[in-house]
C-alpha positions in Angstrom: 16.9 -34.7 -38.6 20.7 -34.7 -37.8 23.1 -35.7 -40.5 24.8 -39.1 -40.1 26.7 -41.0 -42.9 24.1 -43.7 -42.9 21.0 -40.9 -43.0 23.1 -39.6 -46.1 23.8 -43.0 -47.7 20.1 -44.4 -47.3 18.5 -41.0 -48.6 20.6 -41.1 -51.8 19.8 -45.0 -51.9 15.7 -43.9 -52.1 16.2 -41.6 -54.5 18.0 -44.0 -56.9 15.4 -46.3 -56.0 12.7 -44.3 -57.1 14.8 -43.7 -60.3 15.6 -39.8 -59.4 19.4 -38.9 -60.1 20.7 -36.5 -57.4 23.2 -34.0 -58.8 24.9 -31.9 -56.5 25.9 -28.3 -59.1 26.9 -24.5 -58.6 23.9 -22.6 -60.1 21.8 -19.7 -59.1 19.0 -21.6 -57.4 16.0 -19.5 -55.5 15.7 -22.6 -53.1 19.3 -23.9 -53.2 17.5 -26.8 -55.2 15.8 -27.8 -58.9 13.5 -30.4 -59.4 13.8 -31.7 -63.1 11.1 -34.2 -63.3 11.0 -34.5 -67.3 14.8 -36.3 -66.4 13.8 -37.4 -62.8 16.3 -35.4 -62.1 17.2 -33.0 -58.5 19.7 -30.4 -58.6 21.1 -29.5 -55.4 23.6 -26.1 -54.5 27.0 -28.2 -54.1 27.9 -25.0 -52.2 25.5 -26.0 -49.0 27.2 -27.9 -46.3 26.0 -31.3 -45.6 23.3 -30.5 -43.1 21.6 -28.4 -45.6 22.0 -30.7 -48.3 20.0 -33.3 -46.2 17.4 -30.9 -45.3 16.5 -29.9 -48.7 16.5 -33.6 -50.0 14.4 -34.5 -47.4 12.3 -31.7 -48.0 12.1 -32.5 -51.7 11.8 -36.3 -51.4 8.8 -36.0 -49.0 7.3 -33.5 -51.7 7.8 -36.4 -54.3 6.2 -39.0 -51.9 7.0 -42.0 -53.6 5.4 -45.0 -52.6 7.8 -48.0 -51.2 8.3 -51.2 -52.4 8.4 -54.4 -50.7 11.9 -55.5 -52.0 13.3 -52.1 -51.0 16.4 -53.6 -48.1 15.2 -53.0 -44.3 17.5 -50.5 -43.4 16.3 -48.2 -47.0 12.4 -49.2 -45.6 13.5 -47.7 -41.9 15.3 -44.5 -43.4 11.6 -44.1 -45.6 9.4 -44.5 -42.6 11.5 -42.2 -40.5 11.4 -39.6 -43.2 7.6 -39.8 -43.6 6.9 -40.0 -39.4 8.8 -36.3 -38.7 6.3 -35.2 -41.9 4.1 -33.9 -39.6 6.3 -33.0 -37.2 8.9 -30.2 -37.8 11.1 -31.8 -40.0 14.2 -30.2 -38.9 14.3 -30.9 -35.5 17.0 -32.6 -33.7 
């Protein structure tokens, strides 16, 4: 998935939805990433550019997979379901 503004916006928006806080931190990460899940908590290398920030939260939310809710807005539902559809493809294409 190509970064957009609204990709980034709406991925940040599920994660606060599904009460995870998103840090973005210098650190020596193995997978540029941390998963803190005592704190619902994601660390992210603030040193990736935004591309690679996207494809790791993507990569992480989709290993969380979080179940969506009903009163979730349309546009955060759409973001979910297009995450979850490229699951089986590979996720970084395009």
């Amino acid at each position: 998935m190509k970064y957009t503004e609204k990709l980034w916006k709406n991925l940040l928006a599920l994660f606060e939805l599904t009460h995870f806080k998103v840090r973005f931190e210098k650190g020596t990460f193995q997978s540029n990433a941390c998963i803190i899940l005592e704190r619902k908590m994601i660390l992210v290398n603030k040193f990736l550019d935004k591309q690679a920030k996207l494809e790791k939260l993507i990569e992480i939310f989709t290993e969380l997979k979080p179940e969506i809710h009903a009163e979730w807005p349309e546009d955060i539902k759409k973001t979910y379901y297009q995450i979850f559809s490229t699951q089986n493809k590979s996720l970084f294409d395009q």
